[in-house]
C-alpha positions in Angstrom: 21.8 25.6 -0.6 18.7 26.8 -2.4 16.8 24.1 -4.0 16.0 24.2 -8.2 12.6 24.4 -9.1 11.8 22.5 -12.3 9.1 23.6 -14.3 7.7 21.0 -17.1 5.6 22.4 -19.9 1.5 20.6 -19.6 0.3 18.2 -22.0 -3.3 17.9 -23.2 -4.5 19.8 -19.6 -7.8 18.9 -19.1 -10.4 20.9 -16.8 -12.3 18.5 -15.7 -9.0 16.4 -14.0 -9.7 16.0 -10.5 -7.4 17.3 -8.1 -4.9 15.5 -5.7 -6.3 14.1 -2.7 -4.6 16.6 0.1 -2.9 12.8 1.8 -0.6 12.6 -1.1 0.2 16.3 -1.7 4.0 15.8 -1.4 5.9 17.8 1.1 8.7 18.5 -1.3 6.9 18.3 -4.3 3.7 20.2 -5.1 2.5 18.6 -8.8 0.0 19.6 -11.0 -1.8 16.2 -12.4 -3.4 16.6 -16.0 -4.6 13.7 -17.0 -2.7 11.4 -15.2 -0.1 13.9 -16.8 2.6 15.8 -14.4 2.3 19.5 -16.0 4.1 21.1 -12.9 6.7 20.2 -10.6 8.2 22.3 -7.7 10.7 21.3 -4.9 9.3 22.3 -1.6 12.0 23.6 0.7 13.1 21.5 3.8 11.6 17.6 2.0 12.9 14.9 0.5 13.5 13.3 -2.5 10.4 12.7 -4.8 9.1 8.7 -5.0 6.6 8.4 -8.2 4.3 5.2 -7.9 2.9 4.1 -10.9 -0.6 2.4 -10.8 -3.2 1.2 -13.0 -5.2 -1.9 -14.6 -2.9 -5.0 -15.0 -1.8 -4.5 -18.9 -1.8 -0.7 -19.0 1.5 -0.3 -19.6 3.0 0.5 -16.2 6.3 -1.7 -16.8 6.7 -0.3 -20.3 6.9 3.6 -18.8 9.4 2.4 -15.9 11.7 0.9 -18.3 11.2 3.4 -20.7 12.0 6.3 -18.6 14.9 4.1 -16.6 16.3 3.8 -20.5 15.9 7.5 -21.1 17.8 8.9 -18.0 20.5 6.2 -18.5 20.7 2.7 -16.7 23.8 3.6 -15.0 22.0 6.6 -13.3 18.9 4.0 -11.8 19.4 0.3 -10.0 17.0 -2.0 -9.3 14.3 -4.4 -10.9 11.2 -5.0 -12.8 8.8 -7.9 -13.8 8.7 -9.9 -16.9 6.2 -12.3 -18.0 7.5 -15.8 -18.9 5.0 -17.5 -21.6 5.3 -21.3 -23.2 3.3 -21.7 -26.7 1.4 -18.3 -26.0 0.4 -19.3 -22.5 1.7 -17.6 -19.4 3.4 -19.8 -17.0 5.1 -17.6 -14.4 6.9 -14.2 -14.3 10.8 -13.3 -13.6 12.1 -10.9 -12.1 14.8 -8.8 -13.7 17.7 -6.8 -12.5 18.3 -3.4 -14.4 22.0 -4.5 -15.0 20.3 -7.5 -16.9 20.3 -10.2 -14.1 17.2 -12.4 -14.4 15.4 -15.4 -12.5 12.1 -16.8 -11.6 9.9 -15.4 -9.8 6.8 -17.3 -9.7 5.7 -20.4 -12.1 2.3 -22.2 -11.9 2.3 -24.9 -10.3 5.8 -24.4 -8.2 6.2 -24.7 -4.6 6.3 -21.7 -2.2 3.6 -19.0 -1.2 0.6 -18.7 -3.4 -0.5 -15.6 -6.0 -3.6 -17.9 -7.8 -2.1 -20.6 -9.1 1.3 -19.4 -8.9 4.5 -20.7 -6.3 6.9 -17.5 -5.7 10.5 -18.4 -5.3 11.2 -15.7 -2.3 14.7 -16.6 -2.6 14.9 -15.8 -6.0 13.6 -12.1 -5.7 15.9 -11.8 -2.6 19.2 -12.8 -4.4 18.1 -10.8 -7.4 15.9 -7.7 -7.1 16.2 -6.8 -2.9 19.7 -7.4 -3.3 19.8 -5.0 -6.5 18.0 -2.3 -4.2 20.1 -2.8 -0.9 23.3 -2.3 -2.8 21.8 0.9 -4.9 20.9 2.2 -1.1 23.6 2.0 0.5 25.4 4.2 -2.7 22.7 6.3 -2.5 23.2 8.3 -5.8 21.1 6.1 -8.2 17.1 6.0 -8.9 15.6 3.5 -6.9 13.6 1.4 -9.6 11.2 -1.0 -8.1 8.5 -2.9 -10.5 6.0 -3.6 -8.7 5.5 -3.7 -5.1 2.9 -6.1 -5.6 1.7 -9.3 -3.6 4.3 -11.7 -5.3 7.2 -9.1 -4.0 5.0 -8.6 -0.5 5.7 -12.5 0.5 9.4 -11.0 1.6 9.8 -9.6 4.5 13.2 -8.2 4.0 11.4 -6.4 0.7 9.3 -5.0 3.4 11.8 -3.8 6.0 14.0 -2.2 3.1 10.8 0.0 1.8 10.2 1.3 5.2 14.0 3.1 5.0 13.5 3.6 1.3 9.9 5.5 1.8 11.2 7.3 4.8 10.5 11.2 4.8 13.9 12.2 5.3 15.3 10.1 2.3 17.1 11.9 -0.4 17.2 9.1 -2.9 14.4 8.9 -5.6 12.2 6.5 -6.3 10.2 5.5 -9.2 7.5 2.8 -9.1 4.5 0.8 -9.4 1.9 -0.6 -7.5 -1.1 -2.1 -7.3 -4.6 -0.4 -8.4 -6.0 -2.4 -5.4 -6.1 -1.6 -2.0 -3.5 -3.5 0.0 -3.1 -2.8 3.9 1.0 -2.9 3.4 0.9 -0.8 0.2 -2.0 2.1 1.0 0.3 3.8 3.9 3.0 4.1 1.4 0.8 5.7 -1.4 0.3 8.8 1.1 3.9 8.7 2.6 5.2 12.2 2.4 7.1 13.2 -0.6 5.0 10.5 -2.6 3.2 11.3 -5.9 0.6 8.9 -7.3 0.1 8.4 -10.9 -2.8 6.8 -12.9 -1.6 5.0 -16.2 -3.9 4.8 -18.8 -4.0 4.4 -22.9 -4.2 8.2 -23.0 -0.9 9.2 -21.1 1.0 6.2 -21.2 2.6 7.9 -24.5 3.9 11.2 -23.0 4.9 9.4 -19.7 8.3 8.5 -19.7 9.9 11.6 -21.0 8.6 13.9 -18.3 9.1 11.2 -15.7 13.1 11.1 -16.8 13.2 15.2 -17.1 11.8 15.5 -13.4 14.0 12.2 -12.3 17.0 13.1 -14.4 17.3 16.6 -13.5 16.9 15.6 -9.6 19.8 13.2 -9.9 22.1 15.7 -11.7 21.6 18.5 -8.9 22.0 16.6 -5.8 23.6 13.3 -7.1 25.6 14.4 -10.0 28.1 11.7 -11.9 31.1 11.5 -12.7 32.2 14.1 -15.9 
């Protein structure tokens, strides 16, 4: 069947944004980026399905989009997890890590045993039970958004994490994916940033705003072509 083109109207364009490095030109989409903005998206016969990874500074707002858009195509379209801060009188103390369908537990506290993030313990079994499983069972349906917040180091310490992004990010996927990862470089995240059919996205103060609602236009009108609910 003949693939859709979607076409999203540009915000703010700006001249002077640089263009996308030719290694993460998607082969199925082709995206115009206007200030960390997606003004254009177009399906590319013969790819797969389009994975948007959020970056940016730690506090930018990167969690805030993903839920936001998640919320705006409709939680029952999307599975998977995000990160939460966990703070006593003002101060952090840890993070959780939080199921879309409203599952939470710990996934690191200061002080706490485990692998160390700075003075963070990660409870590996925790994120397993919780977020990987959330992923794995939105997989094997294979008609929801894959939502993953972040693939950071915390996330990184689980190898089974690691083994189910390899079939998630792989070309011939048609499930969706939306995002975020570190700013840094990372030798286990980098090869996935230029993975075909994978869009990089800067957030910042200045598109953080606009974000979400083209994110769950280009996401939600992807699911309803080629993983349409039930009516």
């Amino acid at each position: 069947p003949q693939l859709p083109v979607f076409l999203v109207e540009p915000l703010a364009h700006s001249t002077s944004a640089p263009p996308l490095p030719p290694s993460i030109v998607p082969l199925f989409w082709r995206s115009v980026v206007a200030d960390g903005l997606l003004s254009t998206v177009i399906p590319m016969t013969g790819g797969s399905a389009p994975r948007i990874l959020l970056t940016g500074r730690p506090g930018c707002g990167k969690t805030t989009v993903i839920r936001r858009a998640a919320e705006l195509i409709g939680l029952d379209r999307c599975a998977g997890f995000y990160t939460e801060e966990v703070r006593e009188r003002g101060r952090r103390v840890g993070f959780d890590v939080v199921t879309l369908d409203g599952r939470r537990g710990p996934l690191a506290r200061a002080g706490d045993r485990g692998p160390r993030v700075s003075r963070y313990g990660v409870n590996v079994s925790a994120f397993e039970r919780l977020g990987v499983e959330a992923l794995e069972g939105a997989w094997r349906d294979g008609s929801r958004l894959l939502v993953v917040d972040e693939i950071g180091k915390m996330e990184l310490f689980s190898e089974r994490f690691i083994a189910l992004l390899e079939r998630i990010f792989d070309s011939a996927s048609p499930q969706p994916l939306l995002g975020t990862v570190m700013e840094r470089p990372q030798p286990l995240v980098d090869p996935l940033r230029c993975r075909p059919g994978v869009e990089v996205i800067q957030v910042s103060l200045d598109n953080r705003e606009g974000l979400p609602g083209q994110l769950s236009e280009i996401l939600g009108d992807y699911l309803e072509q080629f993983h349409p609910g039930p009516r």
